[in-house]
C-alpha positions in Angstrom: -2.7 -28.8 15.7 -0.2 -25.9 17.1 -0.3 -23.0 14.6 3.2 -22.8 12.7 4.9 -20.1 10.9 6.8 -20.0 8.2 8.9 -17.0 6.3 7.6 -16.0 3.5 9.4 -16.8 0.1 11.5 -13.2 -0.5 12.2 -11.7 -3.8 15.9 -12.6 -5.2 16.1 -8.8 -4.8 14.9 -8.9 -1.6 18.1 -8.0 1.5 17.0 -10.6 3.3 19.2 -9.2 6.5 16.2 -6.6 6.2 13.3 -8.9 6.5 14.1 -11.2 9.4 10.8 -10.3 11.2 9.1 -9.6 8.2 6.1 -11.6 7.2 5.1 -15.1 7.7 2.8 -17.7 6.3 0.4 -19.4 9.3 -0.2 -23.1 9.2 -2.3 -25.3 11.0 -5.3 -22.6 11.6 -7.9 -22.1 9.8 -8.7 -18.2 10.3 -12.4 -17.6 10.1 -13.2 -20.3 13.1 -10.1 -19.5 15.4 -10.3 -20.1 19.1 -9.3 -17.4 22.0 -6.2 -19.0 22.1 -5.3 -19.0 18.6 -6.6 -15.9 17.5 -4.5 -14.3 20.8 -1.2 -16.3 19.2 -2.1 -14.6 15.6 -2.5 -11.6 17.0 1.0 -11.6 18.3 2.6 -12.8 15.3 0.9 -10.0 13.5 2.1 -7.1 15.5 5.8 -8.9 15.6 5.7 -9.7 11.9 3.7 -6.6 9.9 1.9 -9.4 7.8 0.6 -12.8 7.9 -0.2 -15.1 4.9 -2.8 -18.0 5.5 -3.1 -20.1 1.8 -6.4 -22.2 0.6 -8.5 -20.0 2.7 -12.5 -20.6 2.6 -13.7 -17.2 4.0 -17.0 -15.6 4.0 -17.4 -11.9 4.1 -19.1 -12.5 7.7 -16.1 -14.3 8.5 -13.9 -11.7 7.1 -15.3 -8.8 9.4 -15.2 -10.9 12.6 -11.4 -11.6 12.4 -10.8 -7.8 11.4 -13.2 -6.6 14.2 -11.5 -9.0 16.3 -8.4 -7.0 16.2 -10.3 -4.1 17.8 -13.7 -4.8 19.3 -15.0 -1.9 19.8 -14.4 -0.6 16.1 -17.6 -1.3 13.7 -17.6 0.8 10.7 -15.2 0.3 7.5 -11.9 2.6 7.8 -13.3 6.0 5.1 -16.7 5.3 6.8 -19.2 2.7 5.8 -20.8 3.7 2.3 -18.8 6.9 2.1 -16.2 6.7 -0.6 -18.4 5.2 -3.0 -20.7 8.3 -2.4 -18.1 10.6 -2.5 -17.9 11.4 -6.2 -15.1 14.0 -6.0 -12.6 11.4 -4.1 -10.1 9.5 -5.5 -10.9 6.4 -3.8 -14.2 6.2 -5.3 -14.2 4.4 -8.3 -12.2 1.5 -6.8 -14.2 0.2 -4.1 -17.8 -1.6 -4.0 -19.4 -2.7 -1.0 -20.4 -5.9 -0.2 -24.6 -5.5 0.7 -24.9 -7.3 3.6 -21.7 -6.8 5.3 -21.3 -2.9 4.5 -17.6 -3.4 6.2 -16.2 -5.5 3.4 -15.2 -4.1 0.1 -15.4 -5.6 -3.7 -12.0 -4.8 -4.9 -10.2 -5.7 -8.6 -10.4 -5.5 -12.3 -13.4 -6.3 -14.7 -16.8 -7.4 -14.7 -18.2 -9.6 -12.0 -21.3 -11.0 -12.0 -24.3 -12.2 -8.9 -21.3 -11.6 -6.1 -22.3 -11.7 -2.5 -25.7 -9.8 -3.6 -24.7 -7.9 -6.2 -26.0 -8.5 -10.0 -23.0 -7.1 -11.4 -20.0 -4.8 -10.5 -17.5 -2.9 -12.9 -14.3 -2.7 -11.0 -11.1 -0.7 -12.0 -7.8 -2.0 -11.1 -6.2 1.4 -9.7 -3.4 2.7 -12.5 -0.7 5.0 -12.0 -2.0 6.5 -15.5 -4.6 8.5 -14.0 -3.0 9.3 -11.1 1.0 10.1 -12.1 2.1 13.7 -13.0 4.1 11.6 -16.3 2.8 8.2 -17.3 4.7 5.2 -18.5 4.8 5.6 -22.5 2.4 3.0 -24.7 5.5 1.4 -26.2 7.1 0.4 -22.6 3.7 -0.4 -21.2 3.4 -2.6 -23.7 6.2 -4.5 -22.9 5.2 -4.8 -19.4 6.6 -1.6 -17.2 4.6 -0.3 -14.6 4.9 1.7 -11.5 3.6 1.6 -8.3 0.1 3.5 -7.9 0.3 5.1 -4.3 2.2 4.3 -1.3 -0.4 4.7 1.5 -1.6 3.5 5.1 -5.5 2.6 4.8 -7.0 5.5 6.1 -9.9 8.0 6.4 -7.4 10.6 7.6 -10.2 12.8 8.2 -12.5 12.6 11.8 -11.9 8.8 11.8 -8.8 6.7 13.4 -6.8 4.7 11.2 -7.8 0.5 11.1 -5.1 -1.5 13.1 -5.2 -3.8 10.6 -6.5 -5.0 7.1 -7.8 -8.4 5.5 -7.3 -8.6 1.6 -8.3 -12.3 0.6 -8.2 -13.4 -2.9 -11.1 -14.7 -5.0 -10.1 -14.6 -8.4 -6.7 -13.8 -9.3 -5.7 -13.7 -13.4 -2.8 -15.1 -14.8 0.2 -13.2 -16.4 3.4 -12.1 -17.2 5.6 -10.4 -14.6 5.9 -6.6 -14.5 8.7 -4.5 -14.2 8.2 -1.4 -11.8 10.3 1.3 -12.8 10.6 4.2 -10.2 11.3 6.9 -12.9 12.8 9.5 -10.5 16.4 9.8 -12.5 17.8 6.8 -9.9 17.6 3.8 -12.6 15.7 1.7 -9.6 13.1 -0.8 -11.1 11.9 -4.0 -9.3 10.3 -6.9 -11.3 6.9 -7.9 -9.5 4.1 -10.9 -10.3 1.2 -9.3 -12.3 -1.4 -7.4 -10.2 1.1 -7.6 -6.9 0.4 -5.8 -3.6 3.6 -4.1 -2.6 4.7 -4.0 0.9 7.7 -1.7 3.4 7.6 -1.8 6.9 7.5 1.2 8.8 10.0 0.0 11.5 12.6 0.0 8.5 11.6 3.0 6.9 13.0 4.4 10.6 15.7 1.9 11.4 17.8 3.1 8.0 17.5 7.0 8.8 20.6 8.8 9.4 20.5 9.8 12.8 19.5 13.5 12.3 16.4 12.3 10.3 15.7 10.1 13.5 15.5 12.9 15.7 13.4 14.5 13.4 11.0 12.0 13.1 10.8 11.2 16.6 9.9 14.6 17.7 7.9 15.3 14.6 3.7 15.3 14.2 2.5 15.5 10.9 -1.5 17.4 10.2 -3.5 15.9 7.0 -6.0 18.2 5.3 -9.5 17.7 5.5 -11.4 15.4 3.1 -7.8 14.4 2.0 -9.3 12.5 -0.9 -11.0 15.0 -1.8 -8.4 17.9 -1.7 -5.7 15.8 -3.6 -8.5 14.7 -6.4 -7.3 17.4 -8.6 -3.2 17.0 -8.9 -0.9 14.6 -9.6 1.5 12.1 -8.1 5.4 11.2 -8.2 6.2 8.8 -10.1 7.2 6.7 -7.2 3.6 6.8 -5.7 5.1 8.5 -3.0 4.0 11.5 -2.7 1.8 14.6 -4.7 3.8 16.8 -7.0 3.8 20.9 -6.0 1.7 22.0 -8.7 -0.9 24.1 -6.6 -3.7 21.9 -7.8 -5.2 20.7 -4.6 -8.5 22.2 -3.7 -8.7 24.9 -1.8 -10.4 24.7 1.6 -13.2 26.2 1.1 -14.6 24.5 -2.0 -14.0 20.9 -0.2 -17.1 19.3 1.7 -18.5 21.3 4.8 -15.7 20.5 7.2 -14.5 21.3 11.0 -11.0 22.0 12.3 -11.7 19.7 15.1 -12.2 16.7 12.8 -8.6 17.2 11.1 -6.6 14.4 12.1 -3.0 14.9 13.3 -0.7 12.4 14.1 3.4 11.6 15.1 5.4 10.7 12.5 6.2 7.5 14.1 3.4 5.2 15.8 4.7 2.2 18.5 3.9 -1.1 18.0 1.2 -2.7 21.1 3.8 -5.7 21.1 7.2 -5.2 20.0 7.4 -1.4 21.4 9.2 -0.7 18.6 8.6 2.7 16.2 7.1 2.4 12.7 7.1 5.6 10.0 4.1 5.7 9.4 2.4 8.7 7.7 0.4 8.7 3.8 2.5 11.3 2.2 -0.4 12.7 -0.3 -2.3 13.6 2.0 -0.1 15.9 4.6 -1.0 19.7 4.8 1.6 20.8 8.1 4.4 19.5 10.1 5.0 20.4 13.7 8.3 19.9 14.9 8.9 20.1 18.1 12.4 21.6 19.8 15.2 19.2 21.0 14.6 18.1 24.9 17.1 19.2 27.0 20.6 17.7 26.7 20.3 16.6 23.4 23.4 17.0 21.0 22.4 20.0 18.8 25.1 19.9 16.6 23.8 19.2 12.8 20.5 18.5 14.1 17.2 19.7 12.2 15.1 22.4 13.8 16.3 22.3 16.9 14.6 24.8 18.0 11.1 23.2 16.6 9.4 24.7 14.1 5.5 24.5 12.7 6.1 24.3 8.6 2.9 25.2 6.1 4.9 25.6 3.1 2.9 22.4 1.1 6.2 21.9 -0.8 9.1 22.0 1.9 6.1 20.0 3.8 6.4 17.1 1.0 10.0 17.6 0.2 11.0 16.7 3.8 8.7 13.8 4.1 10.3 12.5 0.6 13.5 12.5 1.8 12.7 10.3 4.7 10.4 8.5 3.2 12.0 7.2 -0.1 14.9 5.5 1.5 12.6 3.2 2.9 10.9 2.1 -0.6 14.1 0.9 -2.3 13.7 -2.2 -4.4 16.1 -4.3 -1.8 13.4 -3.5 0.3 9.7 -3.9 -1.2 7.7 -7.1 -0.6 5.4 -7.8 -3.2 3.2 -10.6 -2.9 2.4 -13.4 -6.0 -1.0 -13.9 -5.4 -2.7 -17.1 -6.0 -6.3 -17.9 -5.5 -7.9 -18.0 -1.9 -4.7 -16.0 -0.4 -5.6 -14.4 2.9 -3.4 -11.9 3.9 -3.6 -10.0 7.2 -1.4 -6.8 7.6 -0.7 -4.4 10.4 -1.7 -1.4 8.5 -0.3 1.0 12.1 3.3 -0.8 10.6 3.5 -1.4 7.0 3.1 1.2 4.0 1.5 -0.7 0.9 0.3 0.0 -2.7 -1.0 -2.0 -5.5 1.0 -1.9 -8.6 0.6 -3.1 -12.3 -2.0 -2.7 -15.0 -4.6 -5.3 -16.3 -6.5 -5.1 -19.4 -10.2 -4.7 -19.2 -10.7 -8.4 -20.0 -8.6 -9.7 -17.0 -10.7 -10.1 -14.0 -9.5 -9.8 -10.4 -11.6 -9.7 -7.3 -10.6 -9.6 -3.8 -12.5 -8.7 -0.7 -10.8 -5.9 1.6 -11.8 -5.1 4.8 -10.7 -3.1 7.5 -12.1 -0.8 10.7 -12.0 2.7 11.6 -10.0 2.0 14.9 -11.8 2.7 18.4 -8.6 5.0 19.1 -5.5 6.8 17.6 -2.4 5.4 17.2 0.4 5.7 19.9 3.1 7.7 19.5 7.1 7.7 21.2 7.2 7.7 24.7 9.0 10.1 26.3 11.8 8.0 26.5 12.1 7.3 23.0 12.3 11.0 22.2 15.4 10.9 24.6 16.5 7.6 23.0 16.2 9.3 19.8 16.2 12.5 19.4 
């Protein structure tokens, strides 16, 4: 049976002119025993699409790794380093993943208690909430009522000595019923989005640079951004937007030196905008909480200077104008016209191209409402791509 796809059902708020190549359910395959020829025919669709949705899915976690490894062969451990966030009690990731025993590369993600799972006797999980994680918090009263924000917009990423997964495999074992949400972005705009309970929120990264005016594309083209060390770690102690795009300036990172032993050659830096292996197109693709520096770098010759930004190039360390420029030409790309978020159901297997797509989860559960999902995704066997020289010409 040929493999078919299928566009995914879009949100009424969804601009649909937006979404054309956005996302697509796979029939016809099942994913855990595909073929040379089908897995090379998913592959494609993957890098052309951002995010594929295979329903009714019977996966193991064995089968699980394979497909992700199969993405990138020559990547073995999981993306923040196989048994390292859960050991790292100072980062912020840590109370939301557990790790499957035998297959170290899959993660227990979700909400509640879960009991004799893949060889563990029991696992408290934490659904991820922007109330311990938000500068300002959605009140009681309006929680109550079912508004909610998105936690963090993010790539999945170590950002620290290893290279970001290509891609990542969230499959959906027990998924709660509810009432729909209402994400409010709280940032004086009035935008709020209505989402499924417990929703994983998706933007691509192609249209977070498609929509820039043209001085912010030059900008991003020639621009690389330079993530702290142990970024987990060093944004543990402050506080996020309220759009979960982004750390608030308060100063309450921690400082260098009282972060785990570290070495500058580890630090990760990377161009604002990573190419696609298929498509050749440019996704922006950077984790805003965790950027230290920016280095911009100076028009190439014969490009129109007029109103363009830092022509000359610049290297900026100021952690505020750092984030404030990032915002800017980030948060265009999260308006509610143009967030995908996907209403789980039960054995969902969704593969995203995590060097294209910024996601988040969103939505609070109460401690009785049980979720659990297995993640997985590599540490890549190399860094991502960024614009050729032509596209700087193109762009800049």
């Amino acid at each position: 049976m040929a493999i078919e796809l299928v566009s995914l059902p879009l949100p009424a708020t969804a601009d649909a002119s937006k979404f054309a190549d956005f996302g697509r359910e796979v029939r016809g395959v099942d994913p855990g025993s595909l073929n040379s020829e089908q897995f090379e025919e998913v592959r494609k669709a993957l890098y052309k699409h951002d995010a594929l949705l295979f329903r009714d899915v019977s996966l193991s976690p064995e089968q699980q790794y394979a497909l992700t490894k199969a993405f990138d062969p020559e990547s073995e451990s999981y993306g923040h380093g196989n048994n390292k966030t859960e050991g790292t009690k100072k980062s912020i990731l840590h109370p939301d993943l557990k790790t499957i025993p035998r297959v170290p590369q899959v993660q227990l993600i979700g909400n509640g208690m879960v009991y004799n799972h893949e060889g563990l006797a029991e696992a408290k999980l934490k659904h991820p909430s922007h109330t311990t994680f938000h500068k300002t918090r959605v009140s009681p009263e309006d929680e109550a009522k079912g508004v909610t924000r998105f936690y963090r917009w993010h790539i999945d990423a170590a950002l620290y000595e290893l290279s970001p997964p290509k891609v990542t495999t969230l499959y959906g074992l027990i998924v709660p019923d509810g009432s729909r949400q209402t994400c409010r972005y709280d940032d004086g705009t009035g935008d709020e989005l209505s989402v499924p309970l417990g929703t994983t929120a998706f933007v691509s990264g192609r249209t977070m640079f498609d929509i820039l005016p043209a001085e912010y594309k030059s900008l991003a083209v020639r621009t690389k951004v330079k993530y702290a060390p142990h970024p987990y770690v060093w944004m543990a102690p402050s506080a996020a937007m309220s759009t979960g795009l982004g750390i608030e300036s308060d100063g309450l990172e921690l400082p260098f030196d009282q972060l785990p032993a570290w070495e500058e050659a580890k630090r990760k830096t990377f161009p604002i905008l990573w190419k696609n292996p298929v498509t050749g197109e440019l996704h922006f693709q950077v984790h805003p909480c965790g950027v230290a520096e920016l280095f911009v770098d100076p028009l190439p010759a014969g490009a129109k200077r007029e109103g363009a930004l830092y022509p000359n190039g610049t290297h900026i360390t100021n952690l505020e104008e750092v984030r404030e420029l990032l915002y800017k030409m980030q948060r265009p790309g999260i308006a509610p016209n143009l967030v995908y978020p996907h209403d789980w159901r039960e054995k969902d297997l969704v593969l995203f191209h995590n060097r294209g797509v910024l996601h988040t989860v969103v939505g609070a559960f109460k401690e009785d409402q049980v979720r659990a999902f297995h993640q997985c995704n590599l540490a890549a066997s190399e860094d991502p791509v960024g614009p050729s020289d032509e596209d700087v010409n193109k762009w800049a």
